[in-house]
C-alpha positions as CSV (number, residue, x, y, z in Angstrom):
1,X,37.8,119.6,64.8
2,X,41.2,118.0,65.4
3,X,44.3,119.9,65.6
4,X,46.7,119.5,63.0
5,X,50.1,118.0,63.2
6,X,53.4,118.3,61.9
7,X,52.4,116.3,58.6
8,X,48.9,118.0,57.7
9,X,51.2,121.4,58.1
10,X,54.0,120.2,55.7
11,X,50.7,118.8,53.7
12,X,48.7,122.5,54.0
13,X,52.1,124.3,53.2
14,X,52.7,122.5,49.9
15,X,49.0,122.7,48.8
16,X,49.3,126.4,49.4
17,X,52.3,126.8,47.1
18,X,51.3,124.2,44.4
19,X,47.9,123.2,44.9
20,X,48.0,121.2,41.6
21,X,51.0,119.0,43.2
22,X,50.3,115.2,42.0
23,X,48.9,113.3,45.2
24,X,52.1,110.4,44.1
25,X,54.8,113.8,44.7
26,X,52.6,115.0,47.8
27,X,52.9,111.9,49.7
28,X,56.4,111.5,49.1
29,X,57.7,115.0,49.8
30,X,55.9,114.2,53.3
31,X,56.5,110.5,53.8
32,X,53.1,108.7,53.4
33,X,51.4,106.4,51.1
34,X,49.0,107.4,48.9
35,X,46.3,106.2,50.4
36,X,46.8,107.5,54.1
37,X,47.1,111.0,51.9
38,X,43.8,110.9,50.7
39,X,42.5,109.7,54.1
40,X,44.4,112.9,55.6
41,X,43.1,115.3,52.3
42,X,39.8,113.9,53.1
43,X,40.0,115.1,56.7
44,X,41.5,118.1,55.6
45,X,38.4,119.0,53.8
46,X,36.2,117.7,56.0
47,X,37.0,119.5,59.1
48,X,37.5,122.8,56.9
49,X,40.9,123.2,57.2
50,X,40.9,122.9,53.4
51,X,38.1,125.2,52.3
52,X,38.5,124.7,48.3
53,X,40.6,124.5,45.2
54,X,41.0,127.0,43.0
55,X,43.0,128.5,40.3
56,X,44.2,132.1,40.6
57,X,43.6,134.2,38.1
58,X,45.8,136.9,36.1
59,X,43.9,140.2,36.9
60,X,44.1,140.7,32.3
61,X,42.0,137.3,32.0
62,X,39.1,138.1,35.3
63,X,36.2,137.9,33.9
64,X,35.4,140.7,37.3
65,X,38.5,143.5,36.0
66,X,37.2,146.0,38.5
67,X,37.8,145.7,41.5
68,X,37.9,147.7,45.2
69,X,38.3,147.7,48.8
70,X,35.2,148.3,51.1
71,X,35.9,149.7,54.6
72,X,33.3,149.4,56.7
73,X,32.7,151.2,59.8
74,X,29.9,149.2,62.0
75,X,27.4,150.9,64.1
76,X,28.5,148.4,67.1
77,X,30.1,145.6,66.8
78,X,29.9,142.1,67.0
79,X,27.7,142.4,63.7
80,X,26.7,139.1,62.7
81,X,23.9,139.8,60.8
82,X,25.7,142.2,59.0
83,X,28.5,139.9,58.0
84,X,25.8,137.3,57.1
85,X,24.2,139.8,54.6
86,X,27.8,140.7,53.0
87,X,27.9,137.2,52.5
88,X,24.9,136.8,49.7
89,X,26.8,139.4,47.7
90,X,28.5,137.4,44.8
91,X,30.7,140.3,43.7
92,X,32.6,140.3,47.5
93,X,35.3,138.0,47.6
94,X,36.8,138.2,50.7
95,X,35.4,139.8,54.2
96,X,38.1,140.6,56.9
97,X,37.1,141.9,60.5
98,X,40.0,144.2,61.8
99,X,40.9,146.3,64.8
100,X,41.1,149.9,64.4
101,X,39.1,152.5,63.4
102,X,37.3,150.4,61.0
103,X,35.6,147.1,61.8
104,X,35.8,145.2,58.0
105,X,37.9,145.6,54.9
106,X,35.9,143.7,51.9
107,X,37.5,143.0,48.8
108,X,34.7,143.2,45.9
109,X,35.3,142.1,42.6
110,X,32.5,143.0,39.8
111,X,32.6,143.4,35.9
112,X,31.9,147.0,35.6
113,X,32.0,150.0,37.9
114,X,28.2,150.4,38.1
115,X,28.6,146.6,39.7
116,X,30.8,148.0,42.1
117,X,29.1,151.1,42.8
118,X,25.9,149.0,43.3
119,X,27.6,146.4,45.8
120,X,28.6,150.3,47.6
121,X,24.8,151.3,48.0
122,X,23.7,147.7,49.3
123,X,26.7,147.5,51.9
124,X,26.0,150.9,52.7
125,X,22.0,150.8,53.7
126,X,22.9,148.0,55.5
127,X,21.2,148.1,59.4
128,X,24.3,148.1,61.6
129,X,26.5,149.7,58.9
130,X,27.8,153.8,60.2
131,X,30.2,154.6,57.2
132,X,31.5,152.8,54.1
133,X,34.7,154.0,52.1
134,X,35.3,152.6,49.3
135,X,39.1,152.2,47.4
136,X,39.0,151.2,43.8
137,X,42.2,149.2,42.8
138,X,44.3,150.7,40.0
139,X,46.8,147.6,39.8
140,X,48.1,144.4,41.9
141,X,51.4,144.6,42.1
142,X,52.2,141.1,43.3
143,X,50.2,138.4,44.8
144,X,51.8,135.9,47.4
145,X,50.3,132.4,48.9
146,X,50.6,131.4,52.2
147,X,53.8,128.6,52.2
């Protein structure tokens, strides 16, 4: 993987606030042709420093409304296989490690309770999993992208 320089950051930071910005704008805001921008995109993707596209979604149009936060207490830690597991689970969008007195903070998203409460269970019987507590989220308040 090569490091990135000051141009793939200006490049990542727009992408991040606008990631629908016309490749013609995005080369000009940063000073390149259109085709050395693609070449750069490419390698973006590539070497994962772009990891997807997406649009985000008003919490009233999800078609996953419920959602929560997992905190996961590990029986030791590293836990690979135990993060590899999480990861087949559809409904879990997002899996954190932290320091603390936890070890991971999931965010699960799932279109009814029982979903959730079923994601719960399977986290829970886990091998390598001690405790899971489980937050359900009454509202987001605001959302902010990475600039």
């Amino acid at each position: 993987m090569t490091s990135l320089d000051e141009t793939d950051r200006q490049i990542l930071a727009i992408l991040a606030r606008s990631g629908r910005e016309p490749l013609k704008q995005l080369a000009r805001a940063v000073g390149l042709s259109r085709s050395t921008l693609t070449a750069r995109l490419r390698r973006l993707e590539r070497e994962g420093f772009i990891q997807g596209y997406c649009a985000i979604l008003s919490d009233s149009v999800s078609p996953r409304p419920n959602q929560a936060v997992l905190l996961v207490k590990l029986e030791r830690t590293p836990a690979y296989g135990v993060v590899d597991a999480i990861r087949q689970i559809d409904e879990v969008i997002q899996c954190r490690s932290v320091a603390g007195d936890i070890d991971l903070v999931l965010d699960v998203a799932a279109d009814a309770v029982e979903t959730l409460n079923r994601v719960r269970d399977r986290v829970s019987t886990m091998s390598g999993v001690a405790d899971v507590r489980t937050h359900m989220v009454l509202a987001t308040n605001f959302r902010t992208v990475f600039s």
